[in-house]
C-alpha positions as a printed Julia matrix, in Angstrom:
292×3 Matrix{Float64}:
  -2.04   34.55   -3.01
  -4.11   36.99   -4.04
  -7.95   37.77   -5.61
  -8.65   39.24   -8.68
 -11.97   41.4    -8.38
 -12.74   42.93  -11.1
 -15.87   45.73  -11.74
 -18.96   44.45  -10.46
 -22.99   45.38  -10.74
 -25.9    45.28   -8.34
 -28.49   42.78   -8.7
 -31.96   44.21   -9.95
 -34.7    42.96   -7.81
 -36.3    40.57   -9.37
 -36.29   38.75  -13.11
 -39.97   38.74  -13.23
 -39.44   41.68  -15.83
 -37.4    39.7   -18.07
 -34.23   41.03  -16.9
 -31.11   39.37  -15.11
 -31.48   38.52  -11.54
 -28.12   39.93  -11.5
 -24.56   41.24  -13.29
 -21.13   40.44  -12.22
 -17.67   39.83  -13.38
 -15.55   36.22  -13.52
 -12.08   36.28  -11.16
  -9.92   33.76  -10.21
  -7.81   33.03   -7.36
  -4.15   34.29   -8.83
  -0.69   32.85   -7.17
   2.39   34.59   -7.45
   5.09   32.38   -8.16
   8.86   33.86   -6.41
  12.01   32.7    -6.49
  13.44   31.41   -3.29
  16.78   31.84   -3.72
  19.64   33.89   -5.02
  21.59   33.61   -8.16
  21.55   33.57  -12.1
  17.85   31.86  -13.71
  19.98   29.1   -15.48
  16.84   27.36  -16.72
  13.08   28.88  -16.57
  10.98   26.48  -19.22
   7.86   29.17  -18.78
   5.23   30.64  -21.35
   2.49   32.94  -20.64
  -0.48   30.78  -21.44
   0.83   27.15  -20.72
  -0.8    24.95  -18.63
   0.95   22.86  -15.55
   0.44   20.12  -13.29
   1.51   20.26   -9.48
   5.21   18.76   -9.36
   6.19   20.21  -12.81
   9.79   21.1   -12.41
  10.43   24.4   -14.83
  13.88   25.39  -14.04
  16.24   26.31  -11.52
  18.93   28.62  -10.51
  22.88   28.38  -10.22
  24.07   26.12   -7.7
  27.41   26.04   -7.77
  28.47   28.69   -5.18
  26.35   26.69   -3.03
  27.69   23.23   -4.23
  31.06   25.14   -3.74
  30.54   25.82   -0.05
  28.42   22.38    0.61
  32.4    20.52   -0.15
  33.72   23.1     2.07
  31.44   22.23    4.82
  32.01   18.54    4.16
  35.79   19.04    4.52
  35.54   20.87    7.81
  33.29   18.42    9.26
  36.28   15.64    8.03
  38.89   18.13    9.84
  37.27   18.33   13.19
  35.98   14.77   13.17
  39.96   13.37   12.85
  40.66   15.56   15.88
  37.89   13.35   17.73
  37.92   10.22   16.4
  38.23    8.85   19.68
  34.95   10.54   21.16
  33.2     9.52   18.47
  33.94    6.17   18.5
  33.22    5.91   22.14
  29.68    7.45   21.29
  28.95    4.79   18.64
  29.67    2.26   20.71
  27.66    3.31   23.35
  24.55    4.4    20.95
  25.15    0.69   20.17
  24.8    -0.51   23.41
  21.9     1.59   23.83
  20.05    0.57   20.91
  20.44   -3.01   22.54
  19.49   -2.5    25.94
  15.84   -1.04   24.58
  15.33   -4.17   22.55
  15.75   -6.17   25.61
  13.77   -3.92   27.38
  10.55   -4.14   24.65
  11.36   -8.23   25.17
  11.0    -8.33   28.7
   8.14   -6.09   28.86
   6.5    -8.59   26.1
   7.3   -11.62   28.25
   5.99   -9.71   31.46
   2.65   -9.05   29.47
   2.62  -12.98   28.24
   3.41  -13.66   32.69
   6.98  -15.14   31.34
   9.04  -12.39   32.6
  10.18  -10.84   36.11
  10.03   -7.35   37.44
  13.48   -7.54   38.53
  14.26   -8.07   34.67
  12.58   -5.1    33.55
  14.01   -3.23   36.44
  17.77   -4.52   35.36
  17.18   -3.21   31.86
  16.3    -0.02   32.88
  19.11    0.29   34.71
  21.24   -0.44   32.14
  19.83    2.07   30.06
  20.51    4.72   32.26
  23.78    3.7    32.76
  24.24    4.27   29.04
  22.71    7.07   28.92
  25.09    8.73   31.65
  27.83    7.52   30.15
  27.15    8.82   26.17
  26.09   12.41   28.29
  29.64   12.48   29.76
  31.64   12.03   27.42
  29.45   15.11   25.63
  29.98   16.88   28.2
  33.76   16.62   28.67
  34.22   16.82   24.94
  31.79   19.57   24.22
  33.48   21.94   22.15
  34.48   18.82   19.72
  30.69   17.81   19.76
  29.04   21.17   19.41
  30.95   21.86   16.53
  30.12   18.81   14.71
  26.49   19.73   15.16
  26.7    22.99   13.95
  28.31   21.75   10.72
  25.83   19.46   10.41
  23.28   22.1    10.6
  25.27   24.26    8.46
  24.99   21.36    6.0
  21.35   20.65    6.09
  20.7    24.61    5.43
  22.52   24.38    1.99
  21.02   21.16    0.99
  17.75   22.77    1.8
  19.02   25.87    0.04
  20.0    23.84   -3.19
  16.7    21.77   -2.83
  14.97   25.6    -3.04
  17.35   26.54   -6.34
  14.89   23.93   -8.59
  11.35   25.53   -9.82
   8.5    23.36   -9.01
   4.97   24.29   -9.82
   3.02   24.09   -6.61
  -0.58   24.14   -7.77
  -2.4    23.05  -11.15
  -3.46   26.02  -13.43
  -2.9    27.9   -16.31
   0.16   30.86  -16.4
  -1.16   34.13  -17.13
   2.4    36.26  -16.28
   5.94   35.47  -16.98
   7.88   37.94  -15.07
  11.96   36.73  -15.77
  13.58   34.94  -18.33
  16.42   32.44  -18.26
  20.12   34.57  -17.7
  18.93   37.14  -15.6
  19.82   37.87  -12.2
  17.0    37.01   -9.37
  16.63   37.45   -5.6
  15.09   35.8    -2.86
  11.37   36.19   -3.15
  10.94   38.36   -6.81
   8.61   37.02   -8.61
   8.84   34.3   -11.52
   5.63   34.03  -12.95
   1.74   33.92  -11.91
  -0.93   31.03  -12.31
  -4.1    30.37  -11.76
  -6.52   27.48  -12.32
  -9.27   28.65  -14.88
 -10.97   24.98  -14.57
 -13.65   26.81  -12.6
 -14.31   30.27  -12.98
 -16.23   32.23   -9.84
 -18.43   34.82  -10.46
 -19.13   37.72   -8.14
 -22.34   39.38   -7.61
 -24.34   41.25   -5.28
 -27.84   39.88   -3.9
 -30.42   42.53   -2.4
 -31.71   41.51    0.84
 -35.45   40.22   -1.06
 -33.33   38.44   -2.82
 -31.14   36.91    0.2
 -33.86   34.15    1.27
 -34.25   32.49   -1.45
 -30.45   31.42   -2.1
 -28.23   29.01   -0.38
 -25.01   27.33   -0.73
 -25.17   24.47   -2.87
 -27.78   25.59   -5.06
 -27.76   25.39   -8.81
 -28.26   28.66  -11.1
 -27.77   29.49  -14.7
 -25.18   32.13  -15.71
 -25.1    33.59  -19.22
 -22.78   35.22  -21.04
 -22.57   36.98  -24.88
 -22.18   35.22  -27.75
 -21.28   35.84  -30.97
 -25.46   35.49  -31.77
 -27.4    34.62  -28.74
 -26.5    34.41  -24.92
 -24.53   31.17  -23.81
 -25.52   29.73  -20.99
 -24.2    27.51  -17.94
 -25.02   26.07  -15.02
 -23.36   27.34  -11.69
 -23.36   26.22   -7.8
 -23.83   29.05   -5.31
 -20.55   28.53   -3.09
 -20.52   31.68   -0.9
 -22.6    34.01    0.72
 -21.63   37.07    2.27
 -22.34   37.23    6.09
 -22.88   40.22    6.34
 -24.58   43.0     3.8
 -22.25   45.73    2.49
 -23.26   49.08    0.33
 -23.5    48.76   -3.09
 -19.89   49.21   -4.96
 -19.69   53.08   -6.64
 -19.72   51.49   -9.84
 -23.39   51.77   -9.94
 -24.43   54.84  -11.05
 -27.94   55.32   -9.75
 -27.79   57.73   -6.48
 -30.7    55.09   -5.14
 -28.54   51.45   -5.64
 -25.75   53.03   -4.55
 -27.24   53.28   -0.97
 -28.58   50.07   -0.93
 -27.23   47.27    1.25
 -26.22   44.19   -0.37
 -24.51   40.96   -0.17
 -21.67   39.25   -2.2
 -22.21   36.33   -3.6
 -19.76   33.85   -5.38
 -21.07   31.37   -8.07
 -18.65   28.55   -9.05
 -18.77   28.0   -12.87
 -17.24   25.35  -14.79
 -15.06   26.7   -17.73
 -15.29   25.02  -20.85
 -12.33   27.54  -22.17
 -14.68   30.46  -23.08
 -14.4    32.16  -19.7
 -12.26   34.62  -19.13
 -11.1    36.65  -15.82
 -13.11   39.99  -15.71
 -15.53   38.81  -18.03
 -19.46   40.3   -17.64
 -21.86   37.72  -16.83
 -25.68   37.76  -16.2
 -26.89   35.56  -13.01
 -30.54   34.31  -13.47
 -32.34   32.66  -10.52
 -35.91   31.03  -12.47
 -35.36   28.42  -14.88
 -38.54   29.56  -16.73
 -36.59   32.91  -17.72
 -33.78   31.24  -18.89
């Protein structure tokens, strides 16, 4: 996840002379979409431009080497299961048994709260349960090889399942695409990218506040932001949502040998986009209503 900062100006002052408190440029907060596994794009429903929901699925890549080796895995596990049919039945039984003895126990420990119910009970149960538990660590024990091999299948299992559950293309986030990066038939790899988004519902703009200017803003606080129209400036209304801790020099992009030794502080305005708004779009930031 990356942001977008695009050329930026230093605030003037003040607006008592009719001017802008301030100049800046609209970014958004881009995400870089990647595949996450291996294989041929098989379906990647994508345009530049579209906009998507969180959940949407979009496509996914070729399974079937990894449906291929999931039946392989399934058939080994069958294989080394028939040689141990008798451990594992022994096992179930006892898990059985097991599962038992800890209802009892929750029962007698009821009854002992309710003053229905002995110690000795309690004490009897627990037994039991160790008993059980001895037992099913024996028999793992003596029959480790059998039962370590089992797990690691099963393991093996759960990493394609996970590995075909990362072949489908979900959009994580809400927001409009602005890249496409592959198309459906081609070739990807672990982790190159498919496409990048971002959500354009509200645009920030980035200025830079002079320290006289620093007091009288605060998070939360309501300003107008203009930008050119086809006629006359449009205007909105913004919320102050960050405030640089600490002041910085003024980016080279100024050209005045003066600003470009001030200090200054970053600020982000958060700016509802009605569809005009546009990443790296110049925008004027005025602090008095009566100038607007």
């Amino acid at each position: 996840m990356g942001l977008v900062t695009l050329s930026l100006s230093v605030l003037s002052c003040s607006n008592d002379n009719g001017k802008a408190d301030g100049y800046g440029n609209f970014e958004a907060t881009e995400i870089t979409i990647s595949a996450e596994n291996n294989g041929k794009l098989m379906q990647f429903n994508v345009k530049e431009g579209d906009q998507l929901k969180k959940g949407d699925f979009l496509g996914y890549i070729d399974t079937i080497p990894l449906a291929l080796k999931h039946e392989q895995l399934v058939v080994s596990r069958a294989v080394v299961a028939s040689k141990s049919k008798g451990v594992l039945s022994q096992i179930s039984v006892l898990d059985a048994q097991l599962k038992t003895a800890q209802t009892n126990k929750v029962r007698v420990e009821n009854l002992i709260a309710d003053k229905a119910g002995t110690q000795k009970q309690l004490d009897d149960i627990n037994g039991e349960i160790n008993v059980i538990n001895q037992q099913i660590r024996s028999i793992e024990i003596q029959n480790a090889p059998v039962v370590n091999e089992l797990k690691s299948i099963d393991v093996q299992l759960k990493q394609v399942d996970d590995q075909i559950e990362k072949s489908k293309i979900t959009n994580p986030v809400d927001g409009t695409v602005l890249t496409k990066y592959a198309e459906p038939n081609e070739i990807v790899a672990f982790g190159k990218p498919l496409y990048k988004i971002a959500d354009l519902s509200i645009m920030k703009l980035r200025v830079y506040i002079s320290e006289p200017q620093l007091a009288a803003l605060k998070i939360g606080q309501e300003v107008t932001v203009k930008i050119d129209d086809a006629e006359a400036m449009k205007s909105y209304t913004g919320t102050i949502s960050w405030i640089a801790s600490e002041a910085e020099f003024t980016p080279k992009i100024i050209q005045t040998k003066e600003e470009r030794v001030s200090l200054v502080y970053a600020v982000k305005v958060d700016v509802p986009n009605d569809g005009s708004l546009k990443i790296g779009m110049p925008a004027e930031l005025w602090l008095n209503p009566e100038n607007n």
